[in-house]
N, C-alpha and C positions, 0 to 999 in steps of 0.2 A: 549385483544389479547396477548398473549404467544411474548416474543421477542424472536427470534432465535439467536443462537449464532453468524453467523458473524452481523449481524444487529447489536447487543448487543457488540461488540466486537472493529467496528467499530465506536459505539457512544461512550465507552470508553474512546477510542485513539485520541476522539475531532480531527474526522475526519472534515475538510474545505477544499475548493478547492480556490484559486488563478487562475486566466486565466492569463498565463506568456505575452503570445502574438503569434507573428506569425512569419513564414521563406517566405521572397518574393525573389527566388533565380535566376540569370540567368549566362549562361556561363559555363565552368569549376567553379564550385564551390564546397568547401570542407568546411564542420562547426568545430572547435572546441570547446566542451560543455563543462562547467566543474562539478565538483561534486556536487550533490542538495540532499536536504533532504525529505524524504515521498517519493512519487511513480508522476511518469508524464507519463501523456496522450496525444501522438500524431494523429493527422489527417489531413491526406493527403487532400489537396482539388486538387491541379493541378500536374499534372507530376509525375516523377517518381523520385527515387535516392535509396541510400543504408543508413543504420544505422549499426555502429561499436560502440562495445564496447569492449576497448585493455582488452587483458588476456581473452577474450570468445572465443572459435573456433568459434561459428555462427556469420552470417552474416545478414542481415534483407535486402531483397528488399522489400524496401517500395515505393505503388501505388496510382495512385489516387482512392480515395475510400476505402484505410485501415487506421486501425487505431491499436496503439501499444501499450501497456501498460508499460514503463518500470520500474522494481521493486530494480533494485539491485543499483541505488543510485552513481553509480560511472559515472566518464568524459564520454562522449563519443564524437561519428564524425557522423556526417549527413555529405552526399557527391554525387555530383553528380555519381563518379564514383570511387571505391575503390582503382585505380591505380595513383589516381593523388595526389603529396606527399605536394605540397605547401596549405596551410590550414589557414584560419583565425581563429582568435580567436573571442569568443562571444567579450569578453569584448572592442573588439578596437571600432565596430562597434554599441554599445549599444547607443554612443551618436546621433548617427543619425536615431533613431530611430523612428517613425511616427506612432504616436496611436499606438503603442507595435507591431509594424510590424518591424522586420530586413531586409532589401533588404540587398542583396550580387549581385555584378557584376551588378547592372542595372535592376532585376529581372526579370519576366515575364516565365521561363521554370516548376518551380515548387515555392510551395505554400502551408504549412503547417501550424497546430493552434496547441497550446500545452498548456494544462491545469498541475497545477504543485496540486497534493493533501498532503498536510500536516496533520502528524498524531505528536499526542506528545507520550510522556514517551519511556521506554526503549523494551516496548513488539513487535512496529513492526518491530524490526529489527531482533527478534528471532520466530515471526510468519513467516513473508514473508523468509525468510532462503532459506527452500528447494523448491522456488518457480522459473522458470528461470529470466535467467535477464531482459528478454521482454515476454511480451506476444503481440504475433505477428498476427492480424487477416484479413487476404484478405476480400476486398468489395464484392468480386465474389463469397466468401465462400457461405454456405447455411446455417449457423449460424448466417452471418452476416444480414441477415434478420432484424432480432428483432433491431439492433442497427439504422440501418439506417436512422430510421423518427427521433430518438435524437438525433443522429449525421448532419441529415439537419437542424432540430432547434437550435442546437448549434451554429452552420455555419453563419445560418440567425441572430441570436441575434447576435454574435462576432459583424458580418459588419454593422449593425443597429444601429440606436441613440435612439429608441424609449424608452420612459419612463420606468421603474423596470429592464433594460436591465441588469445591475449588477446583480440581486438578481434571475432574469434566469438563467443565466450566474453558479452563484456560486450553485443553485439548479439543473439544468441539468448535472453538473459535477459527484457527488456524483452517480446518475444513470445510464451515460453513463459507471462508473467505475464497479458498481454490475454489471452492464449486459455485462463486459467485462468479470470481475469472473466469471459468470456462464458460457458462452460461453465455455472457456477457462476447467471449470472443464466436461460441457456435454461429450467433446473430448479426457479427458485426466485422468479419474476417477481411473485410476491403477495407477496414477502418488505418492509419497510417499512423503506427504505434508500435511500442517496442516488443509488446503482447502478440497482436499480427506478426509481428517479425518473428516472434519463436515460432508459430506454428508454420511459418513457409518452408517448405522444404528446402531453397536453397539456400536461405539466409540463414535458418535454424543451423545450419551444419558447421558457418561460420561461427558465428555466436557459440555454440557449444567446444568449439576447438579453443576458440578466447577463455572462455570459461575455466576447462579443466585445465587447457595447459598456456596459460597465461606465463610460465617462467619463459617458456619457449621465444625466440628473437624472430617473429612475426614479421611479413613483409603483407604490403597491399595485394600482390603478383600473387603469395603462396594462398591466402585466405580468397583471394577471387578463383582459386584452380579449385580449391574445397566447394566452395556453393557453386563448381561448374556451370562460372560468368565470365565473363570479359572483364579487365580490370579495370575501365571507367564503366562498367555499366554497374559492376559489383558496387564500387564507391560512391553511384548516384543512387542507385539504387538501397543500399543500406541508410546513407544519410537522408531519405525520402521518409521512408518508415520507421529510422530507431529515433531521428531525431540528432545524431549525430556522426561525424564521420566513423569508419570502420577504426583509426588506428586512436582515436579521440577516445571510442569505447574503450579501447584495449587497455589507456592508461587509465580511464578511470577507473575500469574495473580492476586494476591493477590497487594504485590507493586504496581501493575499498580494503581489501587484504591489509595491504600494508599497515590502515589506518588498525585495522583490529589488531596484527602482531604488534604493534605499538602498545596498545591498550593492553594487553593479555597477557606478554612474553616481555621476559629480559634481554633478550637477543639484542645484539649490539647493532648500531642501524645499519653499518655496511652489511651485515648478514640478512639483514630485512629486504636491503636493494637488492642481492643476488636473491633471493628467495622470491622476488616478484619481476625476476625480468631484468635489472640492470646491472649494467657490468662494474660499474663505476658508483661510489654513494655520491657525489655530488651531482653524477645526472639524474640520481633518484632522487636528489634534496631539491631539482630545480622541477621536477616534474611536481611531486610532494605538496610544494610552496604552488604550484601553477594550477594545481588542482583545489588543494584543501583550503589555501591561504595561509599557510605559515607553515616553517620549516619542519622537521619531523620529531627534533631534539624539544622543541617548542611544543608540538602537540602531545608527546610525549609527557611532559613535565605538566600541561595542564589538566593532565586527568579526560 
């Protein structure tokens, strides 16, 4: 079977999911989050409240029965009510902590689970880019359909001791997030993103050619005949929606590879350049150094 480009894209990224734990909240209560890395999954099981993220104009009322995606990685505030300015922080509260459950005030009013997804190397922070900061889906939606039996087995496993309960646990994570992707793109397919970009038909064709055969010596001319475009309209048209030029992708998604055989393999780094596409190891040590920030022998050596 053919792998599709975000499947392929997220196995990459050595995509894993972590279950952080849970919010048992009661009272006036206000969260301070701090910054975390990859993408986290909320859901609501009880009550109601709001999610802020400072520097966004939107607001998120989050209910019992949604669930949030959030992408952009920076602090935010869970709260019962956006007016009330006194706020704890995660960290005071971390030590009393109970099977990864936080109570705030006594809890009992609201009750949320949050899975944290961890991606490596330097590519999802320029894929997810033009994505919002949250993707935000109401239980009452009619999208939310599809999610809802994962989202009650998720729910069930969390509060459960039953044996493989981890290995549910870190496997239902990984689908509840696809099925938040797609969700999110059925509704939003005009939206100008790297996500739209796989589902267009003629972009996708590109993109999936980069993908699998990235060893390959790519021209702008050969990938605009693929998405059966013009080749200035291929080139505006891709950096419109992915957010970057066509051949800018190529090398990043090149490094991303690179960066893992680095990590992973002994292979000597001129075999790492012909393995992603260069003919030469010093055009690869300057592409390397242009993408990552430091030569490959250097990224290499720092683990």
């Amino acid at each position: 079977m053919n792998i599709d480009a975000l499947s392929d894209a997220l196995l990459k990224m050595k995509l894993r999911t972590f279950v952080s734990g849970g919010l048992n909240a009661g009272g006036q209560w206000a969260l301070d989050c701090p910054a975390y890395a990859g993408l986290k999954l909320h859901v609501v099981l009880k009550g109601e409240g709001w999610l802020a993220i400072p520097g966004h104009p939107e607001k998120y009322h989050i209910k019992e029965g949604d669930c949030g995606l959030q992408i952009s990685g920076q602090p935010y505030v869970v709260t019962k009510d956006l007016a009330i300015q006194k706020r704890t922080r995660v960290e005071t509260i971390m030590a009393s902590a109970r099977n990864g459950i936080l109570t705030l005030n006594g809890g009992g009013d609201f009750y949320s689970i949050t899975a944290h997804f961890g991606l490596e190397g330097h590519l999802p922070k320029i894929l997810f880019a033009q994505l919002p900061p949250m993707i935000h889906i109401a239980g009452n939606a009619e999208p939310a359909a599809i999610l809802r039996w994962t989202l009650e087995l998720f729910s069930k496993e969390f509060h459960g001791n039953l044996e493989g309960r981890a290995l549910i646990l870190n496997h239902l994570g990984p689908v509840m997030l696809l099925q938040m992707l797609r969700v999110y793109l059925a509704a939003n397919r005009k939206d100008k993103n790297w996500l739209a970009a796989l589902s267009d038909p003629k972009l996708s064709k590109a993109i999936e050619a980069m993908h699998s055969g990235y060893q390959r010596s790519w021209s702008l001319e050969a990938l605009a005949r693929l998405a059966g475009m013009s080749r200035s309209g291929f080139a505006l048209n891709f950096k419109q929606q992915v957010g970057l030029a066509p051949m800018d992708y190529l090398m990043n998604w090149r490094m991303q590879r690179a960066a893992e055989l680095l990590r992973s393999t002994n292979q000597n780094i001129a075999a790492i350049a012909h393995e992603v596409g260069y003919e030469s190891e010093s055009a690869f040590s300057i592409a390397f150094k242009k993408t990552i920030g430091c030569r490959p022998g250097s990224y290499r050596k720092a683990g």
